[in-house]
C-alpha positions in Angstrom: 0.0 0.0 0.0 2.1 2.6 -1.2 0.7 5.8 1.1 1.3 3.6 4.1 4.7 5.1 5.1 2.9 8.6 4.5 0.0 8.0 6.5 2.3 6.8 9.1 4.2 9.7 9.9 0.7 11.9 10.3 -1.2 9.0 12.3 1.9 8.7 14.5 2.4 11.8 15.5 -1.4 12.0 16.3 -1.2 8.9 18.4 1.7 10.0 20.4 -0.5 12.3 22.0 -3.9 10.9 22.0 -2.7 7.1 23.0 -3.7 6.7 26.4 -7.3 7.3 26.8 -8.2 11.0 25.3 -11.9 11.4 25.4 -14.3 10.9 22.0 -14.5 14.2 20.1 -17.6 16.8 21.4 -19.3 15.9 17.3 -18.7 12.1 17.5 -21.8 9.7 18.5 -21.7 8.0 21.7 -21.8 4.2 21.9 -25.6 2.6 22.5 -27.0 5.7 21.0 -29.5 3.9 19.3 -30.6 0.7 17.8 -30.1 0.8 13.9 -31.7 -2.0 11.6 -30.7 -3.5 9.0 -32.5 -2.0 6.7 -31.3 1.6 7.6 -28.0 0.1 7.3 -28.7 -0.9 3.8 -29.9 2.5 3.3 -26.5 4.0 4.2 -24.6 1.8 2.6 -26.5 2.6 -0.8 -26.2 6.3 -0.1 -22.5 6.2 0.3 -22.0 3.6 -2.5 -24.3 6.3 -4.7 -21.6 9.2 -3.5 -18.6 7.0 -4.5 -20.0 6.2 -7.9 -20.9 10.1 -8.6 -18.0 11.6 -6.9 -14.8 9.5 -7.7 -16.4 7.0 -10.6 -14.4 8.1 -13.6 -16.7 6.0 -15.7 -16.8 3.0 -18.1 -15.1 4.9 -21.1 -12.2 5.4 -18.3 -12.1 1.3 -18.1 -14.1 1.9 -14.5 -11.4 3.7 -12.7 -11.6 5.7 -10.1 -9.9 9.1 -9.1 -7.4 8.9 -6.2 -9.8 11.6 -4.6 -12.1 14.7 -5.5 -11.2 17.2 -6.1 -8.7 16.0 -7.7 -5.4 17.3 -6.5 -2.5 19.0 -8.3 -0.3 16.2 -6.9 -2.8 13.6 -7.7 -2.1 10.7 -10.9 -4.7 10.3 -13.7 -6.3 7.2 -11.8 -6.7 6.0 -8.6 -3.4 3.3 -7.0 -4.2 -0.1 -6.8 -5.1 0.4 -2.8 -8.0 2.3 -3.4 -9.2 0.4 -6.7 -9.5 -2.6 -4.7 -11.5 -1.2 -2.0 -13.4 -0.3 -4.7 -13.9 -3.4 -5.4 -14.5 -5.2 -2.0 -17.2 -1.7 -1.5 -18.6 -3.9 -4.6 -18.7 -7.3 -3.2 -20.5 -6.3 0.1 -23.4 -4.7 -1.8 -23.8 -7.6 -3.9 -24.9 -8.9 -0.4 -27.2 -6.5 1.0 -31.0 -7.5 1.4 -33.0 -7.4 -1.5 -31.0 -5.4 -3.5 -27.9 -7.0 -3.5 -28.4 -8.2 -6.7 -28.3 -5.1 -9.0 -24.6 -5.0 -7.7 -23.6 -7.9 -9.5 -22.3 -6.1 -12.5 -21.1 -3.4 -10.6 -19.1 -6.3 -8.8 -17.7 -7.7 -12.2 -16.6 -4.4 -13.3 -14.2 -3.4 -10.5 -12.8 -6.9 -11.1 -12.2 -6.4 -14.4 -10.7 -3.2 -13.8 -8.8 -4.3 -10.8 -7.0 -6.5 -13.8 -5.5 -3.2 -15.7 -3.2 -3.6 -12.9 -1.5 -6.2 -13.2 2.1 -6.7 -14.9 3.6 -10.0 -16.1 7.2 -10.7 -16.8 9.4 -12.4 -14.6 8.2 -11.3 -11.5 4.3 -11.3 -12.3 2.4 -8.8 -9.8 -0.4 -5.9 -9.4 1.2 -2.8 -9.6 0.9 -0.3 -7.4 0.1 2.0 -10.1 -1.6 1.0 -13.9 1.2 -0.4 -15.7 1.5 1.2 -19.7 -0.6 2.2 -21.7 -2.9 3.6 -19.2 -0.2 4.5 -16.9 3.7 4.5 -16.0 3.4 1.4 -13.7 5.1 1.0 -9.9 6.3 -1.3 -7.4 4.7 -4.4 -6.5 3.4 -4.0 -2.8 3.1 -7.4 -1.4 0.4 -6.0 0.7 -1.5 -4.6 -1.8 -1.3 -8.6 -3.9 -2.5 -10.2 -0.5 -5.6 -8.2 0.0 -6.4 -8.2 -3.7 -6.4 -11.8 -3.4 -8.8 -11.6 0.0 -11.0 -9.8 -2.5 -11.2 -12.3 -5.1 -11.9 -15.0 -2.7 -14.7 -12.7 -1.6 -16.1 -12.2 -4.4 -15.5 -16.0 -5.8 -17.5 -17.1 -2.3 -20.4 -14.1 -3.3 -21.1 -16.1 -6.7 -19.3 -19.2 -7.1 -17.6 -17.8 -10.0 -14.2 -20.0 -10.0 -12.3 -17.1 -12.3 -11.7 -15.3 -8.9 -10.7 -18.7 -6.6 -8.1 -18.7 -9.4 -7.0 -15.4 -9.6 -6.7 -15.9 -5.5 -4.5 -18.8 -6.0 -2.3 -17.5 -8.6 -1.6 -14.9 -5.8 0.1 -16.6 -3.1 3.1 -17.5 -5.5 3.3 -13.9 -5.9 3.3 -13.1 -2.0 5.6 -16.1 -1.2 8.5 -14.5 -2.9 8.2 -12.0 -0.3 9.6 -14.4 2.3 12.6 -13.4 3.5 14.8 -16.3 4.3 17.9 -14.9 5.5 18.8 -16.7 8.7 21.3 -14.5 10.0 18.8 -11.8 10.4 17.3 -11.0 14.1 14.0 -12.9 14.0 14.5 -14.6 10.8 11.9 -14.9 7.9 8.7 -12.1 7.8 7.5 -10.9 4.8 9.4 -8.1 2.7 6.9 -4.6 1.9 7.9 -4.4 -1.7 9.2 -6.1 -4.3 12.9 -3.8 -4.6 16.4 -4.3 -3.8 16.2 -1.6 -1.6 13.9 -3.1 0.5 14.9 -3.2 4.5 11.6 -4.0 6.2 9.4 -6.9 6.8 6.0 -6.4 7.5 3.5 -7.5 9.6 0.9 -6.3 7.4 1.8 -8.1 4.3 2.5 -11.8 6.2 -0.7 -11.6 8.2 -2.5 -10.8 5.1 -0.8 -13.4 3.5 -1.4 -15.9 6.4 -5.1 -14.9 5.9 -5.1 -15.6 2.4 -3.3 -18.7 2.3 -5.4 -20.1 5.1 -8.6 -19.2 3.4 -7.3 -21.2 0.4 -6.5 -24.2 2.6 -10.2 -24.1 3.8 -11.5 -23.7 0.0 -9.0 -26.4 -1.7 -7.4 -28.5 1.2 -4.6 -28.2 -0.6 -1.8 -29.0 2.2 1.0 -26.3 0.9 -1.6 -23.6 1.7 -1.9 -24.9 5.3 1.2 -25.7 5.6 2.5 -21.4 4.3 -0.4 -20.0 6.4 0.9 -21.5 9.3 4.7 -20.5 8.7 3.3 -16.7 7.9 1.2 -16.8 11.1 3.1 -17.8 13.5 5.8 -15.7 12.4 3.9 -12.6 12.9 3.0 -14.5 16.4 6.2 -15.1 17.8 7.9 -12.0 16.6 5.7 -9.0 16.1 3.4 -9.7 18.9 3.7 -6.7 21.8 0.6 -7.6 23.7 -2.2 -10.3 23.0 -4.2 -8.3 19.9 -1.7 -5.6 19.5 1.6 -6.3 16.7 4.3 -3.8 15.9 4.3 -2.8 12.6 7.4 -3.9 11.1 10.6 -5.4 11.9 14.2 -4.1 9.9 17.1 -5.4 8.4 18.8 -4.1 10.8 16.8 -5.3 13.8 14.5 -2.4 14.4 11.2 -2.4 15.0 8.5 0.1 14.3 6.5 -0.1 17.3 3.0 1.6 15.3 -0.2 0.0 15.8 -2.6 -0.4 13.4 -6.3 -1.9 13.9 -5.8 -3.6 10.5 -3.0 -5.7 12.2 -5.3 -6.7 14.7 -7.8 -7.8 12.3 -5.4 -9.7 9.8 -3.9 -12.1 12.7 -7.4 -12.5 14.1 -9.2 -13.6 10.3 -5.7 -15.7 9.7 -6.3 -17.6 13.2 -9.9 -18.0 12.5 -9.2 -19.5 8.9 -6.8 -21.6 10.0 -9.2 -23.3 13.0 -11.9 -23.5 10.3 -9.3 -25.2 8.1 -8.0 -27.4 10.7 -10.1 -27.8 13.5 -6.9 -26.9 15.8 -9.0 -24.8 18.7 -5.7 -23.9 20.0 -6.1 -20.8 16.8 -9.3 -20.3 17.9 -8.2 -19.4 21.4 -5.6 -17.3 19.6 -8.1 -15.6 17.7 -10.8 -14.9 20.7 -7.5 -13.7 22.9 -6.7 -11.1 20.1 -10.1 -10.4 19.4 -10.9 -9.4 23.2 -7.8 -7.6 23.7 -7.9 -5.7 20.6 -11.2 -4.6 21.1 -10.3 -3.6 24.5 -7.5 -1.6 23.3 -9.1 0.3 20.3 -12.1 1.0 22.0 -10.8 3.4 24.4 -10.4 6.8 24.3 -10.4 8.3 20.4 -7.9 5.2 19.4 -10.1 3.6 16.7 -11.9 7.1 15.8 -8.0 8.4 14.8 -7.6 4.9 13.3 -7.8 5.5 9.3 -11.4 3.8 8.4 -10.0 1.5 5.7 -8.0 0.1 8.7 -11.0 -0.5 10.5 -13.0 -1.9 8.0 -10.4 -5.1 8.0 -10.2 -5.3 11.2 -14.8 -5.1 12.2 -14.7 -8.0 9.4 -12.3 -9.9 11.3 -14.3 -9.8 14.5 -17.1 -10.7 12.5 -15.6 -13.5 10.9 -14.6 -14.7 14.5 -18.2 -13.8 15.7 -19.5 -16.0 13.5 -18.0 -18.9 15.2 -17.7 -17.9 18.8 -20.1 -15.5 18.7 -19.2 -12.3 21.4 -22.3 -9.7 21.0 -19.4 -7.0 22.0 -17.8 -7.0 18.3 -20.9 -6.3 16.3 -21.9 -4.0 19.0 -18.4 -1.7 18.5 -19.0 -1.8 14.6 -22.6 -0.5 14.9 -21.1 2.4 17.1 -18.3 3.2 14.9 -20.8 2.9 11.7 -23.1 5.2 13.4 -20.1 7.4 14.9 -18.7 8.1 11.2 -22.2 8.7 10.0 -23.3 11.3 12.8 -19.6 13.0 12.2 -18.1 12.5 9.2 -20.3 12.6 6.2 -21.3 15.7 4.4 -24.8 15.9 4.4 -25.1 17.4 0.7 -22.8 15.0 -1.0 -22.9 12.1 0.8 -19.4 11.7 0.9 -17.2 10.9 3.8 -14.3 13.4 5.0 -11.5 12.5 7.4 -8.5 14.2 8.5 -5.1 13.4 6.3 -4.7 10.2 8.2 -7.6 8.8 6.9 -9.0 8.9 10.3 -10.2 11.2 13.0 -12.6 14.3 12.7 -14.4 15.6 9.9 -12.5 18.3 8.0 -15.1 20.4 5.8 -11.8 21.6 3.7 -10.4 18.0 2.8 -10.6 16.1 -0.4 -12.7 13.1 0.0 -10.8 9.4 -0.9 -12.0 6.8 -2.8 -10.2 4.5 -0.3 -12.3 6.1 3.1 -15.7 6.5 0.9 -15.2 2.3 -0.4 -14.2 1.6 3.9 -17.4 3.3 4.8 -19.6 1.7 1.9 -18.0 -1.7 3.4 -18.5 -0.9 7.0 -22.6 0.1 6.4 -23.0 -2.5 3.8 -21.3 -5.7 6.1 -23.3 -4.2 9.0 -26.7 -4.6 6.8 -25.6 -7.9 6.3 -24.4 -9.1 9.6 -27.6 -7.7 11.5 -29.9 -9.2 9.0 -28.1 -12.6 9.7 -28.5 -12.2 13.3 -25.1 -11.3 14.4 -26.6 -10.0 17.5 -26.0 -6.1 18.6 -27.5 -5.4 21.5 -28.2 -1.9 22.9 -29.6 -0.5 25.9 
């Protein structure tokens, strides 16, 4: 994700003074507010989906790209990165599954697929680019990152339809992500994933091996094919054993050189709790499936205090409310649905702009709404995800209770 390192310099220094408990800004909904159906979730999700589509849709004579935001800045490329595109795309596959209507989305769906395609280079190092590869653009690094959560997208969407074009556009993923292992032994904590694809290169990331992990273990559950068990448990518990600070809480990246990055990032949260999930689903091991409810619990904990998770970019907490949700699914804990309704109705009550129905966030991605800021396509496809799962999950009885 290649505005990760940018948004981590602003989001840091943000952090370092709000991280230990700062109350909820005076604007932002407080939790238990009210009880909000699913069908008012539907609703919101349709409106914000509507303001993506006539606010940063560059249309189908642009090949269904999207602009990186609007307005469009003087800094800003032609098109939107990959990131964005494919939360585009994932904003697609939760319509498709809202009540009643999820249907119309279906073509909607196979467009941003199609389009997510444009991005992809071959050669001898096939990948997505982070950036549309010529003619329609100058092309840029392969983000391991960005590959793994493409391919979480075309599982989705392969699971939404049954389509098996997108279980093999997943699989034909992981040998792209696998090339990311680093397995220089002589390195403190050996093995971790590498950020990009570049000699220069001199971090491994939680992000993209949990991911990964998540991906592979997915695939396991979907194929049995044993070398997807067998890499989603290498990834995992590497991210386990040496990113780990406290149970649902992993530093950010280890270096070369033995560093660490101690940021934390709800997405993190999420990835390690979906990976362990998967991988009890794949296995039946319930010794992941205490993993996942020890991360789950102490994550939610953790974010839910103070303004963490409101300063928390929203596409970041769009993984990481999926997660829980997965995880709900199995050991259901009415605690994670409940925190996603009162972020969802949190961001709606503070950060949309009533008169385009389009999300705004401070530079981060998270935190309060800024009149003055360009709205993303990234944010605006988290929050059509976050409205559009909740729709979903309430209608399918993943219980929220409020007072």
């Amino acid at each position: 994700m290649p505005r990760s390192l940018l948004r981590r310099t602003a989001v840091t220094a943000v952090c370092a003074g709000l991280l230990w408990g700062a109350a909820l800004p005076a604007h932002a909904a407080q939790p238990g507010d009210r009880t909000v159906p699913s069908a008012q979730w539907a609703q919101r999700a349709t409106d914000a989906y509507r303001a993506l589509q006539n606010g940063l849709y560059q249309g189908a004579d642009q090949h269904g790209l999207y602009l990186e935001r609007t307005p469009k800045q003087a800094a800003d490329p032609d098109h939107s990165y990959l990131w964005p595109m494919r939360e585009a795309a994932a904003a697609a596959v939760d319509m498709q599954r809202l009540p009643g209507t999820g249907p119309a989305y279906r073509a909607d769906a196979a467009e941003r697929f199609a389009t997510v395609e444009l991005y992809f280079a071959g050669g001898d190092r096939p990948a997505y680019r982070s950036y549309l590869p010529a003619p329609l653009g100058t092309g840029g690094d392969a983000y391991y990152d960005d590959n793994a959560v493409v391919g979480l997208s075309e599982l989705d969407q392969y699971e939404t339809t049954g389509d098996r074009t997108y279980l093999r556009r997943a699989e034909q993923i992981v040998p792209v992500v696998s090339r990311a292992w680093d397995d220089d032994t002589t390195k403190a904590c050996p093995g971790g994933m590498d950020w990009f694809d570049a000699p220069n290169n001199t971090i491994r990331a939680t992000n993209v091996t949990a991911l990964s992990a998540q991906l592979a273990a997915r695939l396991y559950g979907t194929t049995r094919d044993p070398a997807y068990l067998g890499a989603a448990q290498k990834w995992y518990g590497w991210v386990y054993s040496c990113m780990r600070q406290a149970p649902g809480l992993y530093v950010n990246d280890r270096g070369d050189d033995g560093s660490t990055d101690p940021t934390l990032w709800s997405y993190n949260s999420g990835a390690m709790i979906g990976a362990a999930t998967a991988l009890y689903l794949g296995t039946g091991d319930t010794g992941y499936l205490d993993k996942a409810v020890e991360d789950a619990r102490a994550s939610l904990a953790y974010w839910t205090q103070g303004s963490r998770l409101h300063d928390q970019p929203a596409i970041f907490n769009s993984f990481w409310f999926k997660d829980l949700l997965a995880l709900n699914a199995v050991r259901p804990d009415p605690a994670y649905p409940r925190a996603m309704s009162d972020y969802a109705t949190a961001l709606y009550d503070g950060n949309r702009d009533a008169a385009t129905g389009l999300f705004r966030f401070q530079p981060s991605g998270g935190g309060d709404y800024d009149p003055a800021a360009p709205a993303e396509t990234l944010e605006q496809s988290a929050v059509v995800q976050i409205f559009a799962t909740l729709a979903d999950a309430t209608r399918r009885g993943h219980h929220i209770p409020h007072p």
